[in-house]
C-alpha positions in Angstrom: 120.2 79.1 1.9 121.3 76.7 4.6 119.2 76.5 7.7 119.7 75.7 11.4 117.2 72.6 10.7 119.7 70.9 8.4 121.1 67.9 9.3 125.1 68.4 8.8 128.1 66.4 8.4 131.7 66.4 7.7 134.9 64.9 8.7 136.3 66.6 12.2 139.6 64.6 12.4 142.4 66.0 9.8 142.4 64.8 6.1 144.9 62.3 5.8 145.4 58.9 5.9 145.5 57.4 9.4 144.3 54.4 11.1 141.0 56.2 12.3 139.2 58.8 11.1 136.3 60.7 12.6 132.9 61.6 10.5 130.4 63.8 12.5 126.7 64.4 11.8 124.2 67.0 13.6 120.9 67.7 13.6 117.6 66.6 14.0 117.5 63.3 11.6 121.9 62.7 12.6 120.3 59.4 14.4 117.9 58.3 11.7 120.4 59.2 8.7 122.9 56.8 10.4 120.8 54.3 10.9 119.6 54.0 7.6 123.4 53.2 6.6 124.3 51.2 10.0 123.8 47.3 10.4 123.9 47.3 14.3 119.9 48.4 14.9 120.2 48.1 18.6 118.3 51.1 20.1 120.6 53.9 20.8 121.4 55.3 23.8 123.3 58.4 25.4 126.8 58.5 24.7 126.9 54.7 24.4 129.3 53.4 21.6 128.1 50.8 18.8 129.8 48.1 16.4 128.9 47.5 13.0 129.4 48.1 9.3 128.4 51.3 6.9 126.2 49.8 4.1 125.0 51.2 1.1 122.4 48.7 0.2 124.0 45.5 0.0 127.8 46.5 0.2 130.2 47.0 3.3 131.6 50.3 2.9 133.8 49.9 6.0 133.5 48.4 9.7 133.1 51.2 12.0 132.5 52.0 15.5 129.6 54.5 16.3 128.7 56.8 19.1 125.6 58.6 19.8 124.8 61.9 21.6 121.1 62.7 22.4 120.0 66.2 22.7 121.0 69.0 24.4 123.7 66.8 26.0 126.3 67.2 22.9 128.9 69.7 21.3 126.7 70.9 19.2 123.4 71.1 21.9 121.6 69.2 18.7 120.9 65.2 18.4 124.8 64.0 17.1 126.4 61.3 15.8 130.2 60.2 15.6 131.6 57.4 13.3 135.0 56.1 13.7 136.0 54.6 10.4 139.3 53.5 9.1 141.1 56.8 7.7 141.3 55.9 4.4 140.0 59.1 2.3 138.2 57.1 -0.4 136.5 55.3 2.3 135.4 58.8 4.7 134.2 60.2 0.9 132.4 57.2 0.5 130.5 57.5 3.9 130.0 61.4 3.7 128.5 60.6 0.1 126.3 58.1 1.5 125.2 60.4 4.6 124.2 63.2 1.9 122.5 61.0 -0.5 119.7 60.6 2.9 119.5 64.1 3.1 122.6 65.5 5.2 124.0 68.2 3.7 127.6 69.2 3.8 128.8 71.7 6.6 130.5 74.6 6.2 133.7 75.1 7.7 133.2 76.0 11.9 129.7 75.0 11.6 129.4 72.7 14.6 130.9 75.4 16.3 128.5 78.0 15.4 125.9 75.7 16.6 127.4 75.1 19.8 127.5 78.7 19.8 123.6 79.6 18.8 122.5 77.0 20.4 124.0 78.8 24.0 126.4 75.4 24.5 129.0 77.7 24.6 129.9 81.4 24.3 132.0 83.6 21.6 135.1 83.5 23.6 135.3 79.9 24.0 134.4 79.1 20.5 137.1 81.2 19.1 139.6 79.2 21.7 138.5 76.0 20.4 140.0 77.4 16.8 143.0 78.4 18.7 143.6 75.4 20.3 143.3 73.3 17.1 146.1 76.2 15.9 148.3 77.1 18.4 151.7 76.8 17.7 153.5 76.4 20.9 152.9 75.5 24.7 152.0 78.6 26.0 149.5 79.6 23.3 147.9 75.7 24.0 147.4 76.0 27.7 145.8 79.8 26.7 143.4 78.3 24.5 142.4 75.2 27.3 142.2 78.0 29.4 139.3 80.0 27.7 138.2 76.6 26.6 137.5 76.0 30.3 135.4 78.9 30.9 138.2 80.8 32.9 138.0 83.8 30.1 134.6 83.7 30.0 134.2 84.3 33.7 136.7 87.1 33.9 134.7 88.7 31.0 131.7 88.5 32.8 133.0 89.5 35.7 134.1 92.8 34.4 130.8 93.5 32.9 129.4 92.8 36.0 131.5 95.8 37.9 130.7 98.3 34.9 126.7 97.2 35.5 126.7 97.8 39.5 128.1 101.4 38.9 125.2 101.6 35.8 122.6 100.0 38.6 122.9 102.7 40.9 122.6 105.0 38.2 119.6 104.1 36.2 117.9 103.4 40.4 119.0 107.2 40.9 116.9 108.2 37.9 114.0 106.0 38.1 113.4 106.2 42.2 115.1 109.4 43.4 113.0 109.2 46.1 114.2 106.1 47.6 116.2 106.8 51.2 118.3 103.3 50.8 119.4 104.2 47.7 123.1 105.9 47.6 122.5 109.2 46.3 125.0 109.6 42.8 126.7 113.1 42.3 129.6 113.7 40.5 131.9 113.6 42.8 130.8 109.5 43.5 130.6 109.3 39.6 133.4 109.9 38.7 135.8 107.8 41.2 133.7 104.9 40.1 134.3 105.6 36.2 138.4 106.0 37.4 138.7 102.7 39.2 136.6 100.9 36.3 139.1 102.5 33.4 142.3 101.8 35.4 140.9 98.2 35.9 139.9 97.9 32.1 143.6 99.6 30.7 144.9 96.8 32.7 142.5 94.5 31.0 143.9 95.6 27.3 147.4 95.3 28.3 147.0 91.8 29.7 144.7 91.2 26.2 148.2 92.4 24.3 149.9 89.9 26.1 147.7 87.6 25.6 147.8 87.8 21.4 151.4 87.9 21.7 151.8 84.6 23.8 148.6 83.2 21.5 149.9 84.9 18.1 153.6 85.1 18.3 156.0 88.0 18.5 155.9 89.5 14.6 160.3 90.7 14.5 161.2 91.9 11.3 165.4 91.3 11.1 166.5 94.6 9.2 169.5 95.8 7.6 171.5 97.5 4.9 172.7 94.7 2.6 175.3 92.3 2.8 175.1 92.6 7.0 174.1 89.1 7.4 170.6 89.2 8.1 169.9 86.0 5.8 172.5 84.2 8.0 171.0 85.4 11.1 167.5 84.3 10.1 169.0 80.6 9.3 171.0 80.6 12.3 168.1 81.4 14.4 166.2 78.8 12.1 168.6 76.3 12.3 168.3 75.6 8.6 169.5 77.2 5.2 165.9 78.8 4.3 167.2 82.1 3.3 169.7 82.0 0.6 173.5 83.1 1.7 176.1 84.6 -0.6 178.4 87.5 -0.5 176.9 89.4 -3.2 175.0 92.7 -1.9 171.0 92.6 -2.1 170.5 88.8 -2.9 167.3 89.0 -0.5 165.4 91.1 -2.8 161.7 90.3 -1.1 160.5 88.7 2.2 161.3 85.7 3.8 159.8 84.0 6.6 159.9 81.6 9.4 159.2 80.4 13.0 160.7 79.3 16.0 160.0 78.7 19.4 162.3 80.3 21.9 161.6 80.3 25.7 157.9 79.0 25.2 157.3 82.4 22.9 156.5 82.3 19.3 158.6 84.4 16.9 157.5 85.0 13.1 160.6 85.8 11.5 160.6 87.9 8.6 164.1 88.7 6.9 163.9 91.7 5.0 165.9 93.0 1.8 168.6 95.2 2.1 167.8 99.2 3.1 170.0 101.4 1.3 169.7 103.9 -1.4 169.3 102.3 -5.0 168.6 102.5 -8.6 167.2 98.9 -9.2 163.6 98.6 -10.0 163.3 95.1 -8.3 165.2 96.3 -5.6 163.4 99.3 -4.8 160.0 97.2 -4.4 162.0 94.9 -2.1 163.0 97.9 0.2 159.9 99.3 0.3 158.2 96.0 1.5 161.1 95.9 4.2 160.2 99.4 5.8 156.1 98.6 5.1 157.0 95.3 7.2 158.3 97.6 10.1 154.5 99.0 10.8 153.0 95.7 11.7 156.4 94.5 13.7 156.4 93.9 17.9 160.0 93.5 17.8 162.7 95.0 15.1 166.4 93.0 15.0 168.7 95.8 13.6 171.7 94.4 12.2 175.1 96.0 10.8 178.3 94.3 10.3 180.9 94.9 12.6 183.7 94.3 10.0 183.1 97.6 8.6 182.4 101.4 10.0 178.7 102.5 10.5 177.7 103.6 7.3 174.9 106.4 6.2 172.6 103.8 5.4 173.1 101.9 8.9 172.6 105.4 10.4 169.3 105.5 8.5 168.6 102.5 9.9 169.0 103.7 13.1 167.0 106.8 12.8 164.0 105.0 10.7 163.5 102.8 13.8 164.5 104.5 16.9 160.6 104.4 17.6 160.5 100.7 17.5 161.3 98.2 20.5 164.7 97.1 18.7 167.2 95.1 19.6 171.0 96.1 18.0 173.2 93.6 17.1 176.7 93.2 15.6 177.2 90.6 13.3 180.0 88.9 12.2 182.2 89.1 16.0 184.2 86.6 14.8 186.6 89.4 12.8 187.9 92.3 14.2 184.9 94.8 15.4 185.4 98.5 13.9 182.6 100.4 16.6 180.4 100.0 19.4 176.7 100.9 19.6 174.7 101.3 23.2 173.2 98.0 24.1 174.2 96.7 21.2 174.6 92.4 21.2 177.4 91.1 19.1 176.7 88.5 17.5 178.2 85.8 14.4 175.5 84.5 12.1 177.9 82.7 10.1 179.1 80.6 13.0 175.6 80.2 14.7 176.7 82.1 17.6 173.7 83.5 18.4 173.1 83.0 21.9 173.4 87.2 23.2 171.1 88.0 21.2 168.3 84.9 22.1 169.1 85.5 25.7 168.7 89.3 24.9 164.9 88.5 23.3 164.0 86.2 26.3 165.4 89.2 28.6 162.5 91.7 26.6 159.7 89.2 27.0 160.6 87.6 29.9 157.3 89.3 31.2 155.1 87.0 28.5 154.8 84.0 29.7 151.7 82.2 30.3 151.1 81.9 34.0 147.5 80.2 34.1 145.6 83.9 34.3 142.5 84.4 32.6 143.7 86.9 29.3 141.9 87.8 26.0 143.9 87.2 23.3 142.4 88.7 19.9 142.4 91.6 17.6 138.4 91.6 17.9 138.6 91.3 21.8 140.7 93.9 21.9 139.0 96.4 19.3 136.1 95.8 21.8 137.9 96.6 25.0 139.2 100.1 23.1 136.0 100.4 22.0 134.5 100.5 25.6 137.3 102.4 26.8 136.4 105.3 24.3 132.5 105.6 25.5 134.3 105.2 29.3 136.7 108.3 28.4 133.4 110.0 27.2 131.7 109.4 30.3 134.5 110.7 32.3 134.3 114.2 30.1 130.8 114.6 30.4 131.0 113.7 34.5 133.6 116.7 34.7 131.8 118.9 32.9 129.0 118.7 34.6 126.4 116.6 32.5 122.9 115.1 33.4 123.6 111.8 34.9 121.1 110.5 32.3 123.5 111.9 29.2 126.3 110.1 31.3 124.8 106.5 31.8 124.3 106.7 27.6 128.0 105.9 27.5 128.0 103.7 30.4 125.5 101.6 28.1 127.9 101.3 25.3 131.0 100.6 27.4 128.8 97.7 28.6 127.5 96.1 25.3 130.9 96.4 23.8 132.3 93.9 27.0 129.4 91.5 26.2 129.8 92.0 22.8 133.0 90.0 23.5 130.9 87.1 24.5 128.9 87.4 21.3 125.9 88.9 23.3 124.0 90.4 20.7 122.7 90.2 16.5 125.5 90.1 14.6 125.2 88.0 11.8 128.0 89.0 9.7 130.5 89.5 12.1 129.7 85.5 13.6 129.8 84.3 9.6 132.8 85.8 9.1 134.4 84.3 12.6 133.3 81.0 12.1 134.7 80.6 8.2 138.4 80.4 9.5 137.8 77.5 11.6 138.8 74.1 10.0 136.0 71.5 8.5 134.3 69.3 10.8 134.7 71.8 14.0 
């Protein structure tokens, strides 16, 4: 079982060939491993940087530079050491190998993190923005991550917990020294106003954390439409590439197929969809039932029909199956004589790339997400955790109205609390922390 008191290393720069690569050790023996493979034996200071070659025994394995962290005053709070090598791979394998052979072990994928993170270097939030900074995809979503990198999420986080525990404060004094004249004397008519202002403030909290997985994750719009409508040509228009195949047979897109694009500083995760529409083909039918499955998890729903032809039942279908949905309408192929009109509808000619209505129309809908330098959460566990707090808040609110002991009432308080630290990773959770840490690259 691996162990905190391991010595670790792997490679934290990407793995291909380059002119430098980066190899990083931590833990307790990171300086006396390296030195055992490292010719310059000068005595090592803070954050000072060294010249030399790796050796194993008598061979030069490479001619690196080396820098050394001392303890707590590193990423990972432990002793750690940095070797810049060239980037060939055979040459970083050769080193790692080495490093092992003297007892390292190698480390598990977000490891250094984690430690950063047991070792209190650094909090939940801003180890999960370090992952999302090594994977964002766009502007916006980079300057979201630096921005919980910074501390500013954190801060806001605490700052909310904070509120929730002044209103729990006066409670638990109310319990414990009734008899205190200084103290403001809690009823239920002082309750609950303070339980209102602190779930208004938190709903606000879970919108802003929507925005923030949108701007951080991407807007999920599913392009849907009964076949032959020119959704594959939409997709590659918006693409800008042929990744979708085009013909003028009915139902060639017969299962899902993606791709991304930056528009306006937003994200979108394109999925083109096969044809809706009544049929007897067994391939087919698993194709259309993917396409409406796709509709449950989608933020934004392109509805397309051809404007050549009248509105068929299956475009009215179409209609009705996602009239529930933010949408947007359009009507392809504008280029030839259009046979209706649909409210709010964006015409539109795949074919010819004329897609600019309907892009203008998609920066119109989230005009309202862009990144504006505000502290925002920005995951699915964040936000499960928020709800979650929310729920015992609701509770709380009940029990004030009907008339419950104060005591029962500042149960649910509790919870609301420890779910909002929870965010920070305040708490035993092993599992939960494994689990986190396994989707973050090697060597962070």
């Amino acid at each position: 079982m691996n162990s905190l008191n391991d010595t670790i290393v792997a490679l934290c720069s990407g793995q291909i060939k380059s002119a430098i690569s980066v190899i990083r050790i931590s833990g307790s023996d990171a300086f006396t491993l390296v030195d055992e493979i490292f010719t310059n034996k000068k005595e090592k200071q803070h954050q000072h940087v060294y010249y030399g070659f790796i050796k194993d025994i008598d061979e030069i394995i490479d001619e690196v530079i080396v820098t050394y962290y001392k303890a707590p005053h590193s990423f990972t709070a432990e002793d750690m050491v940095e070797i810049s090598c060239h980037g060939n791979m055979y040459l970083v394998s050769r080193i790692i190998e080495l490093l092992i052979s003297k007892g390292a072990r190698m480390a598990e994928n977000g490891e250094f993190s984690k430690r950063a993170f047991l070792f209190n270097r650094i909090d939940l939030v801003t180890a999960e923005a370090i992952n999302d900074l090594v994977n964002a995809t766009s502007l916006q979503s980079a300057k979201l991550a630096m921005s919980a990198l910074k501390g500013q999420t954190s801060n806001y986080v605490e700052n909310l917990a904070s509120n929730l525990l002044d209103v729990l404060t006066t409670i638990e004094v109310n319990i414990d020294y009734p008899e205190y004249d200084d103290v403001e004397q809690l009823r239920y008519d002082n309750v609950l106003p303070k339980i209102n202002d602190f779930l208004d403030n938190l709903q606000q909290v879970i919108n802003d954390t929507k925005k923030g997985q949108i701007i951080k994750d991407g807007i999920d719009t599913v392009i849907i439409g009964r076949p032959n409508v020119g959704k594959s040509s939409l997709l590659n228009a918006l693409l800008n590439e042929d990744k979708a195949i085009v013909t003028d047979i009915a139902g060639t897109t017969r299962d899902i197929v993606e791709g991304k694009i930056n528009l306006n500083g937003l994200t979108l995760n394109l999925l083109d969809t096969a044809g809706i529409h009544d049929s007897s083909d067994l391939i087919e039918q698993i194709g259309i039932k993917k396409s409406l499955e796709s509709l449950q998890k989608a933020s934004l729903v392109i509805c397309v029909f051809d404007g050549s032809e009248p509105l068929t039942k299956d475009d009215y279908d179409i209609l009705e199956k996602t009239k529930n949905y933010q949408r947007i309408l359009v009507i392809n192929k504008c280029d030839q004589k259009v046979c209706f009109s649909l409210k709010d509808a964006v015409l539109v000619s795949s074919i010819n790339k004329d897609i600019k209505n309907l892009e203008d129309k998609i920066k119109e809908i989230f005009k309202d997400y862009q990144y504006n330098n505000e502290p925002l959460l920005f995951n699915t566990r964040q936000l499960g955790l928020l709800n979650k707090a929310k729920n015992h808040l609701i509770e709380a609110k009940n029990q004030a109205l009907n008339g419950q002991v104060i005591d029962l009432i500042s149960i649910d308080l509790k919870e609301a609390y420890n779910c909002i630290m929870e965010i920070l990773g305040k708490g035993n959770q092993e599992d939960l922390l494994n689990n986190i840490f396994s989707k973050f690259c090697l060597g962070k």
